[in-house]
N, C-alpha and C positions, 0 to 999 in steps of 0.2 A: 853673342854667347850661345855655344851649342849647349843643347836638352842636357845632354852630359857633363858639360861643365858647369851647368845648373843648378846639378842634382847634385856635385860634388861642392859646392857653394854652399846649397841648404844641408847635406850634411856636416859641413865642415862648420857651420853657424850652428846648429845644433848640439853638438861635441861641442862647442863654445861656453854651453852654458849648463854641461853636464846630462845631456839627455843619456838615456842609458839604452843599451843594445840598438845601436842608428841601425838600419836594413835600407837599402835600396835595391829595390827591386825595377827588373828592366822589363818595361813590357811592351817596346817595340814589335811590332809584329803581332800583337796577341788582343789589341785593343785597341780604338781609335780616343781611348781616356784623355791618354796621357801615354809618354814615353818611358818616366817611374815617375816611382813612386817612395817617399823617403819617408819612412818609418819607425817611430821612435817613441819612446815615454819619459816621462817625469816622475818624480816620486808625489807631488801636490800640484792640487790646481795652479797655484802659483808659481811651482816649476813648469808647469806646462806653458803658461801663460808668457813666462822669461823664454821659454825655449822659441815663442810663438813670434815675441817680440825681437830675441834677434836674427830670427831668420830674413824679418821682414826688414830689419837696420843694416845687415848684408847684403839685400838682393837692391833694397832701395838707393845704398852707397854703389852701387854698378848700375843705376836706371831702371832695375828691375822691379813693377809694381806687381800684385795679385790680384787675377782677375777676382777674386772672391774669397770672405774668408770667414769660418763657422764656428761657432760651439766654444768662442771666447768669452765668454760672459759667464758660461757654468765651468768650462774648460776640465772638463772629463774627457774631451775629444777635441783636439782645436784643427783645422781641415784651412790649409792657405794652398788656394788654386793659382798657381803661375802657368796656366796654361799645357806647356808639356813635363812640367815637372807637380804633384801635387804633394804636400806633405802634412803628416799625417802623426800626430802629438797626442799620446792617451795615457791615459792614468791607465798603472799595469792591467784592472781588471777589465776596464775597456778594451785593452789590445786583445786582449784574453779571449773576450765575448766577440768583437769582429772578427778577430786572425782571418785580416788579409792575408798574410804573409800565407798562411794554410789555402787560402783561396786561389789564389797565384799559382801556389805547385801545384794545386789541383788539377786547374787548367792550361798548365804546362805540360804535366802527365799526359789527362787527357787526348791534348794536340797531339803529343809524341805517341800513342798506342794509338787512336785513331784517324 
């Protein structure tokens, strides 16, 4: 499975279980992270938690396990690393406070003017 049909896997598990505003973001070329990055929230820790739980029941149903996975347990933030795809589950005021998504254009901008 490619990065990309990965990233469309954990979004498409995501929207499964009503995550709200999915983003993926592509950051081939801009980071040796990850290729995206799929980002999304919950309304409650326990939506975040279902959202967290079927990404991982999708990618496991294709062979696909996480190399690592965070922030389950309080799930204000829940972070499952598949390697070239991470994603990235937050209660709205957490996305709020991190905005990747704002981090990303940043340094998209950036590359492109300088």
């Amino acid at each position: 499975m490619t990065s990309t049909e990965l990233a469309a896997l954990i979004a498409a598990a995501a929207t499964d279980r009503k995550a709200r505003d999915v983003v993926t973001i592509d950051l081939r070329g801009k980071t040796t992270v990850a290729d995206f990055f799929v980002i999304c929230e919950g309304d409650t820790d326990r939506q975040v938690r279902a959202i967290a739980d079927r990404i991982e029941e999708a990618c496991r149903e294709m062979g696909i396990r996480p190399l690592s996975t965070a922030g389950l347990k309080d799930a204000s933030w829940a972070c499952l690393d598949y390697d070239a795809v991470v994603a990235h589950i937050f209660l709205p005021g957490e996305r709020v406070f991190y905005d990747l998504e704002g981090l990303w254009q940043a340094t998209q901008r950036t590359r492109e003017v300088g």
